[in-house]
C-alpha positions in Angstrom: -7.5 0.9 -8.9 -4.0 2.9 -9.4 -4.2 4.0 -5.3 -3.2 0.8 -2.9 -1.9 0.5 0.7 0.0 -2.5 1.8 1.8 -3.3 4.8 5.4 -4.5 5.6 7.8 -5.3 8.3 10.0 -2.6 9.1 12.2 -4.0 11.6 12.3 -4.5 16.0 13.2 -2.1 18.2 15.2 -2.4 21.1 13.8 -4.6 24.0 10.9 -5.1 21.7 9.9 -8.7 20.1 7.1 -7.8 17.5 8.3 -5.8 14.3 7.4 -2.2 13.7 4.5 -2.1 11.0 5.0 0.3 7.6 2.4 1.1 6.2 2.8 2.1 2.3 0.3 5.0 0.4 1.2 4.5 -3.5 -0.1 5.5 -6.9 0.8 2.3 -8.7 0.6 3.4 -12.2 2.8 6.8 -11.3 5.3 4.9 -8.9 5.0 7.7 -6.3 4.4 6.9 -2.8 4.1 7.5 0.9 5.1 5.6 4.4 4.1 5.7 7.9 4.7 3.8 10.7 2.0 4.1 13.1 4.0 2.5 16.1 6.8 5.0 16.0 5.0 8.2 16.7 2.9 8.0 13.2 5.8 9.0 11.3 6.6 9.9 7.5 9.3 8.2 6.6 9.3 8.3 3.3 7.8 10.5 0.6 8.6 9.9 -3.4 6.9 12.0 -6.0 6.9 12.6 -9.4 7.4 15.9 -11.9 7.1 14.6 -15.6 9.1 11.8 -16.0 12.2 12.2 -12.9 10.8 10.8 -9.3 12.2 12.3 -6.3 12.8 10.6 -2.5 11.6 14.1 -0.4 11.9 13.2 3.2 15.2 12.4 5.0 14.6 9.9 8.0 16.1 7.0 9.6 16.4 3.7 7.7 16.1 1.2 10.0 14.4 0.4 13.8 17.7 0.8 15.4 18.5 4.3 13.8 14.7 5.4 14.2 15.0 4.5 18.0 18.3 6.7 17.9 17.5 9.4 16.1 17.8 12.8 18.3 17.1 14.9 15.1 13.1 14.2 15.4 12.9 13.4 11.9 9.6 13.9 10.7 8.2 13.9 14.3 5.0 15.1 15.3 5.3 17.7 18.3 2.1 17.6 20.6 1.5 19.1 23.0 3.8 21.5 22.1 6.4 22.3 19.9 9.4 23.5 20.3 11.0 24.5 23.8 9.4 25.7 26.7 12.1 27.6 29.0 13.4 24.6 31.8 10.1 22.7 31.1 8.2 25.2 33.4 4.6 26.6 32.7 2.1 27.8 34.6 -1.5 27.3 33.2 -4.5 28.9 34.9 -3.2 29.4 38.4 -1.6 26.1 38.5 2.7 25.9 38.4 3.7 22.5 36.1 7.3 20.8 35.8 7.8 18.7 32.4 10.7 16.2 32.0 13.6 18.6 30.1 14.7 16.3 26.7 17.0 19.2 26.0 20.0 18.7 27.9 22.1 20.9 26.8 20.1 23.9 27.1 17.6 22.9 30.5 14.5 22.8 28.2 11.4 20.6 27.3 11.4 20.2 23.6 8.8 18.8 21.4 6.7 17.6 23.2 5.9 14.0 23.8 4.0 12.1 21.3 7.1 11.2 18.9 7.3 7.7 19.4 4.2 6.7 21.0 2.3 4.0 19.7 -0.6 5.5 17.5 -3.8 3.1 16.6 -4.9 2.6 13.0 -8.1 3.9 12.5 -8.8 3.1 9.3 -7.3 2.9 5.7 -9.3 3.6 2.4 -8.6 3.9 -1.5 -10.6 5.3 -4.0 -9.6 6.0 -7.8 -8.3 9.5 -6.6 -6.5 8.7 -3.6 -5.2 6.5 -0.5 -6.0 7.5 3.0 -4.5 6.1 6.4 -6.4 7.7 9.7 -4.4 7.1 12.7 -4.8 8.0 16.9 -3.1 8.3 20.1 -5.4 8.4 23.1 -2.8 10.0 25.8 -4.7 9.6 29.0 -2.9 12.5 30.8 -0.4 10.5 32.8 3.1 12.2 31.6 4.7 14.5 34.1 4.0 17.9 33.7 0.9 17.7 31.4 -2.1 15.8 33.4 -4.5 16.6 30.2 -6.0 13.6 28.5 -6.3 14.2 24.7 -6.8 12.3 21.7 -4.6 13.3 18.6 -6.0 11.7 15.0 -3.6 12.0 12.3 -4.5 11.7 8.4 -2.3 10.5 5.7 -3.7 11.4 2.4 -1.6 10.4 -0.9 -4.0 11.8 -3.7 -4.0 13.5 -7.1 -2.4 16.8 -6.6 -5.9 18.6 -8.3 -8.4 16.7 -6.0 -6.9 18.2 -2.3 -6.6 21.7 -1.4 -3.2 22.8 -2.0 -2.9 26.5 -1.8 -2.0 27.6 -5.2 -3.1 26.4 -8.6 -2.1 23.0 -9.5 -1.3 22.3 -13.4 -0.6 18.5 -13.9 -4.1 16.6 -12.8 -1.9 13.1 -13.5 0.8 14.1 -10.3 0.3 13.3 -6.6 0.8 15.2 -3.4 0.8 14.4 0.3 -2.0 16.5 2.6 -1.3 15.8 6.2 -4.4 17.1 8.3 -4.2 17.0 12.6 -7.0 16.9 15.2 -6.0 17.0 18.8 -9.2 16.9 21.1 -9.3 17.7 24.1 -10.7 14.6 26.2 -10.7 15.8 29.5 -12.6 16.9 32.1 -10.8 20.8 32.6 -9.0 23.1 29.5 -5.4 22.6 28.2 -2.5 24.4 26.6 -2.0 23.2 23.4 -0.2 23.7 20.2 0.6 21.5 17.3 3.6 21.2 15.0 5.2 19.0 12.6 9.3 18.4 12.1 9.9 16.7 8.5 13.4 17.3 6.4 13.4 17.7 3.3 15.4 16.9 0.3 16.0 16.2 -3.6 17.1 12.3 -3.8 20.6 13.3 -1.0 21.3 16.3 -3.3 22.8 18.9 -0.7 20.7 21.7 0.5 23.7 24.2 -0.6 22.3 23.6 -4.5 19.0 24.7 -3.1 17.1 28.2 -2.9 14.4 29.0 -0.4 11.7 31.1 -1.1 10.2 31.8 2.4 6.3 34.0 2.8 5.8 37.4 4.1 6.9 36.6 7.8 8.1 37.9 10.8 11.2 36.1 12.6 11.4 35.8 16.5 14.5 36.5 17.6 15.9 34.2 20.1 18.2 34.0 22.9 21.6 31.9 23.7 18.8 29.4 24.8 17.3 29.5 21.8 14.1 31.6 23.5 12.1 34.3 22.4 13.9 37.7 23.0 11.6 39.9 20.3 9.8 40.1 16.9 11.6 41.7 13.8 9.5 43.5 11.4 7.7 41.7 8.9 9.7 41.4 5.5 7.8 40.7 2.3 8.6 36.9 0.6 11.7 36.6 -0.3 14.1 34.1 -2.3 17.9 33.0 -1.1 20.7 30.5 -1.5 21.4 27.7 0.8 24.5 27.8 -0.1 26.6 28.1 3.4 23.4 29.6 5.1 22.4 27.9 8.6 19.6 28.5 9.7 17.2 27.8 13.2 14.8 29.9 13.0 11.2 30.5 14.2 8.9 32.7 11.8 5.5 34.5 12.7 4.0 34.0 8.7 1.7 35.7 6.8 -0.8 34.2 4.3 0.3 33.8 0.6 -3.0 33.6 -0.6 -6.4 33.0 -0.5 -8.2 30.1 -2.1 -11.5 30.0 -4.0 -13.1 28.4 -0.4 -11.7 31.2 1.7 -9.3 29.2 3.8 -6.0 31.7 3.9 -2.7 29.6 3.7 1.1 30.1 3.3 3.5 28.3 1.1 7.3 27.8 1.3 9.4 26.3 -1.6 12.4 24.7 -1.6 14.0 24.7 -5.9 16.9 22.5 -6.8 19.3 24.5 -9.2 20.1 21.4 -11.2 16.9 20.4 -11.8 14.5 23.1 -11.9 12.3 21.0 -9.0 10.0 22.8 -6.6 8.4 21.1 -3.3 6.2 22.8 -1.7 5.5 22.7 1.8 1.9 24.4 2.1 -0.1 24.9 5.5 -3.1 26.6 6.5 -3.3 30.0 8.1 -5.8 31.9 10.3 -7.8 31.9 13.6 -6.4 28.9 15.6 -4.4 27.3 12.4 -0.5 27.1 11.4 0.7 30.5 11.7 4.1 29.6 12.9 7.2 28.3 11.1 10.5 27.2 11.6 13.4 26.4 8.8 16.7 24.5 10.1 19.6 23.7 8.6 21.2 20.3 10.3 25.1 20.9 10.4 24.7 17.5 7.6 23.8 19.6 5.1 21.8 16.8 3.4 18.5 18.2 4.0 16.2 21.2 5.6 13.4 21.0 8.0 10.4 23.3 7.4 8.2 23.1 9.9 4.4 24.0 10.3 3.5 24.7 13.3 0.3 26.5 15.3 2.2 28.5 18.3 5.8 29.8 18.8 9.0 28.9 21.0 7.4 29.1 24.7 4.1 29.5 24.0 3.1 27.7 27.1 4.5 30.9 28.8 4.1 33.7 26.5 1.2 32.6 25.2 2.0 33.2 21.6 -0.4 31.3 19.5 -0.9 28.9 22.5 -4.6 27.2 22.3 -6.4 26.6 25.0 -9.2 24.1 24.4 -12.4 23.4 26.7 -13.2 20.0 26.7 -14.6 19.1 23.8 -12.4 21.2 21.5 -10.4 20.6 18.6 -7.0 21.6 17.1 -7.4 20.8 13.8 -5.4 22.0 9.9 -3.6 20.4 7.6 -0.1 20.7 5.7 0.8 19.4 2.0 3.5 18.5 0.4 3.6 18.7 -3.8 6.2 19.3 -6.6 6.0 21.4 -9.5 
């Protein structure tokens, strides 16, 4: 069977005995392959896929414990409850006023929330002769400051044959992988919750700098931000568009619009990143509609070895402004998915 997963050590963390666990998604026959740690926050760490003959390393993340326990960049974090900043931590959520802990020094904010680096469970692991597929889970039983909601967030890890998954746009090569990364926060408690969902991965072509690369970025509104880096408006929505990199920063939230519709009638949107040298596209797909990723934001680390674009289901603040925030009843569920593919 071409699809395997195997484990290995991937070094101790500070004040920690036991060795972090990798856990390794790979098409043995193409060479491409997939990582996660599930006791760092479930993170991607690394993502290598193949277009024709040339393999590319996609993701950008730290290569060892130490560096991972380090990083302040939130390399291919996952941000639940919330993503992005809410204004000096404070919300106030059906009458009630709530104080989180404010990670963002520098500006007096709560960022991202507070799942990146908690210890997720392995559910379970299969492989079939079409793909390799890690479930994971962090039952958070509501005992961080500032959120007393018990949830339970399961993560999916799917390496598979690019033709078998839903990826937005038609797929050519039936012989190339592709990453789908689906979500499914549920709301375990006993009263609703806030909640919105995003993910923070940076991408690149094997370290080749982002100022070689063009983005092409969906019909979209930006939100204009603050000093703070807070919501101050909405621009008008421009139609997809394609720029240079080249000495562009950029961190900046998007309101998107779908790129298309597929056969089954799930609406999605698709951003590409294309290496000049090569001809290489990855693209970073996620589902849109009711309740789904409708948010995006693209940023440029002052490195200039790489790009986050990242899904997400609710704006900057959105525990305030409300601005794709979910609220979920017990019972409910945040659920989508994101891939990752080249062409």
């Amino acid at each position: 069977m071409p699809f395997q997963i195997t484990t290995q050590p991937f070094g101790t963390l500070p004040d920690e005995t036991e060795p972090l666990i990798e856990y390794v998604l790979e098409h043995t026959e193409t060479g491409e392959f997939a990582t996660i740690i599930p006791g760092f926050g479930a993170v991607l760490r690394r993502l290598v896929l193949r277009r024709n003959d040339d393999v590319y390393a996609l993701i950008k993340a730290p290569d060892s414990a130490q560096s991972l326990f380090a990083d302040e960049s939130y390399a291919s974090a996952l941000l639940y409850p919330f993503p992005s900043r809410i204004r000096h931590g404070i919300y106030r959520f059906e009458g009630e006023d709530y104080a989180l802990a404010m990670n963002e020094v520098s500006r007096d904010n709560a960022l991202h929330g507070f799942v990146h680096g908690r210890v997720f469970s392995v559910i379970s692991q299969e492989t079939t002769p079409n793909y390799a597929r890690l479930t994971l889970r962090y039952d958070y039983a509501g005992d961080t400051v500032g959120y007393p909601f018990p949830f339970s967030l399961t993560m999916v890890y799917e390496l598979a044959l690019a033709n078998r998954l839903l990826l937005g746009s038609h797929v050519e090569n039936d012989q190339m992988c592709a990453l789908r990364v689906s979500y499914a926060a549920l709301n375990t408690g006993p009263t609703p919750c806030p909640a919105a969902f995003g993910w923070h991965p940076y991408f690149t072509f094997t370290e080749e700098p982002i100022d070689d690369l063009t983005l092409s970025l969906p019909a979209r509104s930006q939100i204009t931000l603050n000093d703070s880096m807070l919501p101050s408006g909405k621009q008008p929505l421009e139609n997809a568009e394609t720029f240079s990199l080249r000495d562009r920063e950029l961190d900046t939230p998007f309101a998107v619009e779908p790129t298309g519709i597929p056969a089954v009638g799930q609406p999605f949107a698709e951003t590409v990143l294309t290496s000049t040298k090569t001809g290489a596209k990855l693209i970073v797909g996620q589902q849109t509609g009711a309740g789904k990723l409708n948010y995006l934001v693209c940023y440029t680390p002052g490195r200039r070895d790489s790009i986050a674009i990242e899904p997400q289901t609710a704006s900057v603040d959105a525990f305030n402004n409300g601005d794709g925030l979910a609220v979920l009843n017990p019972g409910d569920v945040l659920s989508g998915s994101m891939w990752v593919r080249l062409v």
